[in-house]
N, C-alpha and C positions, 0 to 999 in steps of 0.2 A: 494512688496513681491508677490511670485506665490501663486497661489490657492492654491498648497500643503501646503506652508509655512505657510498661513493663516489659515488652517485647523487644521495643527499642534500645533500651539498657540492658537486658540479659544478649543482646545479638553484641554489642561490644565486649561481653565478658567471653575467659577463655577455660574458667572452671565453674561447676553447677553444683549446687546443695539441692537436697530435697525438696528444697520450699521454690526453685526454680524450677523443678520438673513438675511440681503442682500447677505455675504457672503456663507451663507449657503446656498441661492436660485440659486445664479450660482455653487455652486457647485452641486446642485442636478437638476440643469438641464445638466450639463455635464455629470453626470453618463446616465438620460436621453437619451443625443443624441451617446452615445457611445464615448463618448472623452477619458472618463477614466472608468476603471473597475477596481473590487475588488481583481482582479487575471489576469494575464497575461503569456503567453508560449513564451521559451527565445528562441533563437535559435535551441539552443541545447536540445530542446523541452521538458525541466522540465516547470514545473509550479511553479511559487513565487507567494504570496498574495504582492500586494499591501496594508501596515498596516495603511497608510495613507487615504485610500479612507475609508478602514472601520471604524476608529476614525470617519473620516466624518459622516457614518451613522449614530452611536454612538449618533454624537453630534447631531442630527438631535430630536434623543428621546428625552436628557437632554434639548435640548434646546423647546420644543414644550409643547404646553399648550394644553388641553382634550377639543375638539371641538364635536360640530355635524355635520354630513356628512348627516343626513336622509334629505328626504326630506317632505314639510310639509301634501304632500297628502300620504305618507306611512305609513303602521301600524308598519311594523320594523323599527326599532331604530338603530343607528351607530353613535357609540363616539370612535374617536380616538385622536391621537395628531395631531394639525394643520399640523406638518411639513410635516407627509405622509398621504394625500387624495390619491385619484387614479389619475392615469397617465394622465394627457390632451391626448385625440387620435382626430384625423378625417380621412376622408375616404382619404384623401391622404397620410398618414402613411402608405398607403398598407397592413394592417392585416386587415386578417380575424376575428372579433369576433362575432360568430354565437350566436345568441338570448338567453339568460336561465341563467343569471346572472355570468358570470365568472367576475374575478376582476384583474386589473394590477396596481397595486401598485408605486406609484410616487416613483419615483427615482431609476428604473429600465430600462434596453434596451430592446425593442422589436421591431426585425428589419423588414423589408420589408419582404411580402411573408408570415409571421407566418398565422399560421391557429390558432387560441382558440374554441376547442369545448366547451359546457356547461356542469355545471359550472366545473371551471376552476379558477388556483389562483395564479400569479405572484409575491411574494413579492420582497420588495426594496432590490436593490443591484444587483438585477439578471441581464444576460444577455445573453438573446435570438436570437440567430442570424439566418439568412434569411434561407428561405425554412424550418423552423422546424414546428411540429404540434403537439399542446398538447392538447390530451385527455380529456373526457369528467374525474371528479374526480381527475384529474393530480395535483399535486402539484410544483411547481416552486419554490424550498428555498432561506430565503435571501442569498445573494451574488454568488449561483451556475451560472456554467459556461456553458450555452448549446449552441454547435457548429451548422455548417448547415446543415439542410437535415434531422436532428435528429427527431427521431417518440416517445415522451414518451405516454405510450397509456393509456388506461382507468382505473384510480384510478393507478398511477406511483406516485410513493410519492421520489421527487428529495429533499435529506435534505439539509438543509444551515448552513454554520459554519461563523456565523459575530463574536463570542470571542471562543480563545483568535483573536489581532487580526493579529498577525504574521500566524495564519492558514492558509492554503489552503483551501478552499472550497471546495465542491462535481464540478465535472468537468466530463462532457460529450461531447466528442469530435465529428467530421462530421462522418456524414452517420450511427451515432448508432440508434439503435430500440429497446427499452424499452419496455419490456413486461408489460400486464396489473399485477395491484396489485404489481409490482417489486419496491423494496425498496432499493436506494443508498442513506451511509450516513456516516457520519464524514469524509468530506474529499477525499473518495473513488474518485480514476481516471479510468476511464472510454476510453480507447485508442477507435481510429477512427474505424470506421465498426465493432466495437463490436454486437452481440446481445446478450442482457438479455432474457431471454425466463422467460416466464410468473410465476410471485410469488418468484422470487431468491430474496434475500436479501445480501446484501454486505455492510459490514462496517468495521470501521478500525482493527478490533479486530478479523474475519472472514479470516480465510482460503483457499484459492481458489485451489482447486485440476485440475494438468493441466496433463489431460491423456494422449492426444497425444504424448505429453514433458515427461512424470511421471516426473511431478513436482508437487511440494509444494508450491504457492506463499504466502508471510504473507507479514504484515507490520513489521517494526522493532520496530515499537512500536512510534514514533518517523513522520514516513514518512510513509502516507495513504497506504491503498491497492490498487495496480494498477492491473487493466483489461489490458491484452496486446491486441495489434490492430488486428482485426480481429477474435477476440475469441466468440466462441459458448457457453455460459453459462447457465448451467439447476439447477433445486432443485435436489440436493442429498441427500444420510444420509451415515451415517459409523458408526456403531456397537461397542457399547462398551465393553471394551475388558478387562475390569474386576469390584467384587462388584458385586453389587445388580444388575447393569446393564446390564454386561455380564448373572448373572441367571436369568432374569427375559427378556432375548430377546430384550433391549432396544437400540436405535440409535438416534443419533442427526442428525439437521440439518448440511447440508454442500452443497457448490455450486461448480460443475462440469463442468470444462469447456471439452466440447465430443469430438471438432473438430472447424479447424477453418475455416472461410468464405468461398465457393468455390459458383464454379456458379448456382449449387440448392440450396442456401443458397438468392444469389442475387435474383432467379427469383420469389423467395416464399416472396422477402420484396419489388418486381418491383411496386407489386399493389397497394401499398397504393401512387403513386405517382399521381393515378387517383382522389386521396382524396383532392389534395392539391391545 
């Protein structure tokens, strides 16, 4: 049987022999070396979850017993499940992970060229692909999708959707720059050379006002919010327009996209290349 095939029959099972945590260890180094991921862009450049590879994580939990991870000359303590320790790295994996405890989570890709500033936090499933840099407080969700070149910056909280697991993930596509404190989640896509400007928030439920266009983008409820490529997104509000709210001067949040990428846009995100 394939690896899928065998993932898909141990995820129905509800006890494990050795010979299925064998399977389970090639399958989480395949996620590892990038062979398979939680999500994948078709041609026609939708994105589908693979439901397959997430069952795999899944079974990674049900299947793993509470270990210690500390070690025995620390004062802090770390109990997780055997299945996911942190990621084997060496200096020939080619990332950066700069000193002050960030953590990359077994059974995640992180490709050549990544920078991790401190602390920093990769969970399982994810996949990090070459030349990206995450921020010191960054958060990396299970199974999200980060493309190359990509900058999420200082306290960037990227959310992960492992159930249900026919989901899509949060997905962040090449050459975006995530603003510090900016929050993508449930799903939200993220097109190429987007920027987030600093504090926006995006989720599946969130609005996205496209001025240039005077458009309205939403999800359908169904199919995440997507960031077109090249879009300039800031923190907005919009005034409530009737009730308490309207008499009392009150507005909510909402995220405005002003304008899209042009060459004072490029030269104002050249510099962080000197980071990398």
């Amino acid at each position: 049987m394939s690896l899928r095939e065998q993932i898909e029959q141990l995820f129905a099972e509800t006890e494990f022999t050795s010979d299925d945590r064998v399977v389970y260890e090639e399958f989480k180094t395949a996620l590892r070396r990038g062979e398979i991921r939680s999500a994948e862009k078709d041609a026609d450049g939708k994105w589908r979850a693979n439901a397959w590879v997430k069952q795999g994580i899944l079974l990674g939990f049900r299947m793993g017993k509470l270990a210690e991870f500390s070690q025995s000359t620390e004062t802090l303590k770390f109990f997780d499940k055997d299945t996911f320790g942190l990621r084997p790295m060496t200096v020939e994996d080619n990332v950066r992970i700069v000193m002050g405890g960030s953590s990359i989570r077994d059974g995640s890709y992180v490709a050549s060229g990544v920078v991790l500033a401190p602390p920093c936090w990769v969970n399982v499933g994810a996949y990090v692909d070459e030349g990206t840099m995450i921020d010191s407080h960054a958060l990396v969700g299970s199974c999200a999708q980060i493309g190359k070149r990509v900058h999420l910056s200082a306290a960037a909280q990227i959310g992960g959707v492992l159930e249900p697991v026919g989901a899509v993930p949060v997905i962040i596509e090449d050459d975006v720059l995530v603003g510090g404190n900016t929050g993508v989640y449930e799903g939200t896509i993220v097109r190429e050379r987007a920027v987030l400007a600093s504090g926006v928030i995006l989720t599946r439920s969130t609005p996205l006002f496209d001025l240039p266009n005077a458009a309205i983008i939403k999800s359908d409820g169904e199919k995440p919010l997507e960031v077109p490529a090249g879009a300039v997104v800031v923190q907005g509000s919009r005034g409530i327009t009737s009730g308490f709210g309207k008499e009392n001067g009150l507005s909510i949040y909402c995220p405005i996209i002003v304008k899209y990428r042009d060459e004072k846009t490029d030269a104002s995100t050249k510099l962080e290349d000197y980071l990398r």
